[in-house]
C-alpha positions in Angstrom: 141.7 60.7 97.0 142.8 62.2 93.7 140.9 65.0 92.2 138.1 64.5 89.9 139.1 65.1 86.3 138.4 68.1 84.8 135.7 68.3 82.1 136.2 68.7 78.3 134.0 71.7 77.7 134.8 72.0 74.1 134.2 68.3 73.6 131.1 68.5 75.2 129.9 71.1 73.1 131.5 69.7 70.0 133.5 72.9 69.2 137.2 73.0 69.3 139.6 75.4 71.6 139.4 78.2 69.0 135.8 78.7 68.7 134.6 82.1 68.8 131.9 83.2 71.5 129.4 83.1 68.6 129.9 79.6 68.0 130.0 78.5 71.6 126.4 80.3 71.5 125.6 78.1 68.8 126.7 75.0 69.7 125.1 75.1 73.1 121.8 75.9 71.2 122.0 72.8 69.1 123.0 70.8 72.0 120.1 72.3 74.2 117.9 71.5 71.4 119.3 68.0 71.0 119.3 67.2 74.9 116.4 69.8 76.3 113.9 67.2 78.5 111.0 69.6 76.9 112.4 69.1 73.4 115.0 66.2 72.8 115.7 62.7 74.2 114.2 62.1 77.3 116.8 59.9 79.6 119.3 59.8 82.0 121.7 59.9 79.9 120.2 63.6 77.8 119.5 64.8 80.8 123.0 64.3 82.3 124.5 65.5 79.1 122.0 68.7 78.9 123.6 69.8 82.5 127.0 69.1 81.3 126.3 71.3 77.9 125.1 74.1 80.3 127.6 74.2 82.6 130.1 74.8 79.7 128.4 77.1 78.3 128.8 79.1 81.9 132.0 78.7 81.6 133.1 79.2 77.7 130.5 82.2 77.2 132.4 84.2 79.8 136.2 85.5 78.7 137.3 85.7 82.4 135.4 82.3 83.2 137.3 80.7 80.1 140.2 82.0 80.3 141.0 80.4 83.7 139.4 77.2 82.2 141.8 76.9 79.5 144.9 77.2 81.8 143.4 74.4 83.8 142.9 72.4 81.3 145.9 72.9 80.0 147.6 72.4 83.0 145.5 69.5 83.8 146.8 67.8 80.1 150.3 68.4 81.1 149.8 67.1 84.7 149.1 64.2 82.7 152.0 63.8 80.6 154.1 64.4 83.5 152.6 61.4 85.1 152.2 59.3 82.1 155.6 59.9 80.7 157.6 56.2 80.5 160.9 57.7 80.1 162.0 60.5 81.9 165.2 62.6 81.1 166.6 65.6 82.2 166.4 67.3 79.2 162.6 65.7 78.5 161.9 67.8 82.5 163.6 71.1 81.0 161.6 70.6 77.9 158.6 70.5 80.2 159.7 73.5 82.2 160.3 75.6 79.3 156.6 74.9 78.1 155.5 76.0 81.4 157.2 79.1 81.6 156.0 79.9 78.1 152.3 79.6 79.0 152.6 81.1 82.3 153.6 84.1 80.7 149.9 84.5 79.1 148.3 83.9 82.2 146.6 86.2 84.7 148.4 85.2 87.9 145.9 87.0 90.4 143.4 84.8 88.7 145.0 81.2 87.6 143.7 78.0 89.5 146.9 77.8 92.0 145.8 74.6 93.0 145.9 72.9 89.1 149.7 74.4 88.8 151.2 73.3 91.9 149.4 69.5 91.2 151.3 70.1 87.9 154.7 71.0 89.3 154.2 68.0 92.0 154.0 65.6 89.0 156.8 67.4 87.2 158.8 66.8 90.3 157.9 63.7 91.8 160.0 61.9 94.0 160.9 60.0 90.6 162.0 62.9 88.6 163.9 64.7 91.3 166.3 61.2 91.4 166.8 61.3 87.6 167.8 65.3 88.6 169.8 65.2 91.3 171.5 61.8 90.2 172.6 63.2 87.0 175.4 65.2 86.1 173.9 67.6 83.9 174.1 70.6 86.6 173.4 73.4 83.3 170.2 71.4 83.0 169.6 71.4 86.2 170.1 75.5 86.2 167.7 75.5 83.6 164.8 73.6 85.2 164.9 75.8 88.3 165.2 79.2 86.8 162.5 78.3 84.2 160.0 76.9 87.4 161.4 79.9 89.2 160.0 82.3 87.1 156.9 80.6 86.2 156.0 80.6 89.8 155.7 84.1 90.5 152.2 84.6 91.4 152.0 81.0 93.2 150.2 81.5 96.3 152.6 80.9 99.6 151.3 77.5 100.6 151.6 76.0 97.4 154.8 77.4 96.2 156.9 76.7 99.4 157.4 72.8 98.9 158.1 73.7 95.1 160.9 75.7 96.2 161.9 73.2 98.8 162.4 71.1 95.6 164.2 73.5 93.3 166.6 74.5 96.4 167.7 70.7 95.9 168.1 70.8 92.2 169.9 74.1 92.8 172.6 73.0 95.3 176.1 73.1 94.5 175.4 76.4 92.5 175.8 78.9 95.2 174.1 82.0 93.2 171.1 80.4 92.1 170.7 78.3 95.5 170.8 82.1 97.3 168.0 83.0 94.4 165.6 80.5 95.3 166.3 80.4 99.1 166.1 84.5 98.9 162.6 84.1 96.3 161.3 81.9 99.6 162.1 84.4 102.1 160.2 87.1 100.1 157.2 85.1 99.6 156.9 83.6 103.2 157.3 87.7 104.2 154.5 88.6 101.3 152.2 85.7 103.3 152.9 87.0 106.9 152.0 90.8 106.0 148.9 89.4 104.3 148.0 87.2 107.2 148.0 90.6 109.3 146.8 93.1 107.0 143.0 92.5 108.2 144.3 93.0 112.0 146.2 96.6 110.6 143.5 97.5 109.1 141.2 96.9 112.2 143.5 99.2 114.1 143.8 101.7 112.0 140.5 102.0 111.6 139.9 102.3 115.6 142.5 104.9 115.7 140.7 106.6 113.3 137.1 106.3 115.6 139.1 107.2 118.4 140.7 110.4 116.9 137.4 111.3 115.3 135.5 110.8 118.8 138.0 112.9 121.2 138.3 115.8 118.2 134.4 116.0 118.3 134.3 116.4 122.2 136.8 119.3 122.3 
């Protein structure tokens, strides 16, 4: 089933990307005023759209809320283009890339939807795409692609960035160095999951080693 599209909380509230938090205050008040069951148009529909105007204003009236909101969305419009796009290129996939890397590099990693950028980088390189790549002989632009989603995916949680990087050690083959950077990026992220995977049981011990030493000192 595919995911349920993300809403337009700007559009809902009539505001554009840029508004300040004042305005969002404002435009929620007008649209509370408008849709309100106690004050405005009394149907489904106002009702419906009074939720909707309250649920963005959760969201855009908090900078940490909106911040991850506008990467989504973001990503969500260029998960779209990646999927919509009639004619695909190498150079049109590197062009792509480059925009990622770019936005990526604004972007909190330890609080970006992980999900929303790998469903991104699965459009970007569908089964599709990776036959234009690896059927081309552009091997620079192929260089390009994999460094640039390399990079972008520094933060990407483990489960999500392994079958990217399945992908790019494909695009990367027959370029020894970079094949041995994204094979050696893998190792050092499936390492990073496995210590985090047993960090609770470390810190169990630890702890009981701790009791223990605490209970024998008290006893002598």
């Amino acid at each position: 089933m595919p995911p349920a599209p993300l809403k337009d909380y700007y559009k809902i509230l009539e505001i554009t990307p840029a508004a300040t938090a004042d305005e969002v205050k404002k435009a929620y008040r007008r649209m509370a005023f408008k849709y309100h069951p106690d004050t405005g148009e009394k149907s489904t529909f106002a009702e419906s759209y009074f939720l909707d105007a309250q649920e963005a204003y959760v969201v855009l009236s908090n900078d940490e809320a909106r911040k991850k909101y506008d990467n989504e969305l973001w990503l969500a419009g260029m998960t779209s283009r990646a999927r919509q796009h009639t004619t695909v290129t190498p150079d049109w996939i590197l062009k792509e890339s480059i925009k990622l890397y770019n936005h990526m590099a604004t972007v909190d990693v330890y609080r970006m939807n992980h999900k929303a950028l790998y469903e991104y980088l699965e459009q970007l390189l569908s089964k599709q795409h990776m036959a234009t790549l690896t059927n081309g002989e552009e091997p620079s632009v192929n260089e390009g692609i994999v460094n640039m989603i390399l990079d972008s995916t520094k933060g990407l949680k483990y489960m999500f960035f392994r079958p990217v990087a399945e992908k790019l050690v494909q695009l990367s083959k027959g370029n020894d160095e970079l094949f041995e950077r994204v094979r050696a990026r893998l190792k050092a992220r499936e390492r990073e999951a496995n210590w985090e995977k047993s960090l609770p049981y470390v810190v169990i011990v630890v702890t009981l080693v701790i009791v223990l030493y605490m209970y024998f000192w008290a006893k002598k």
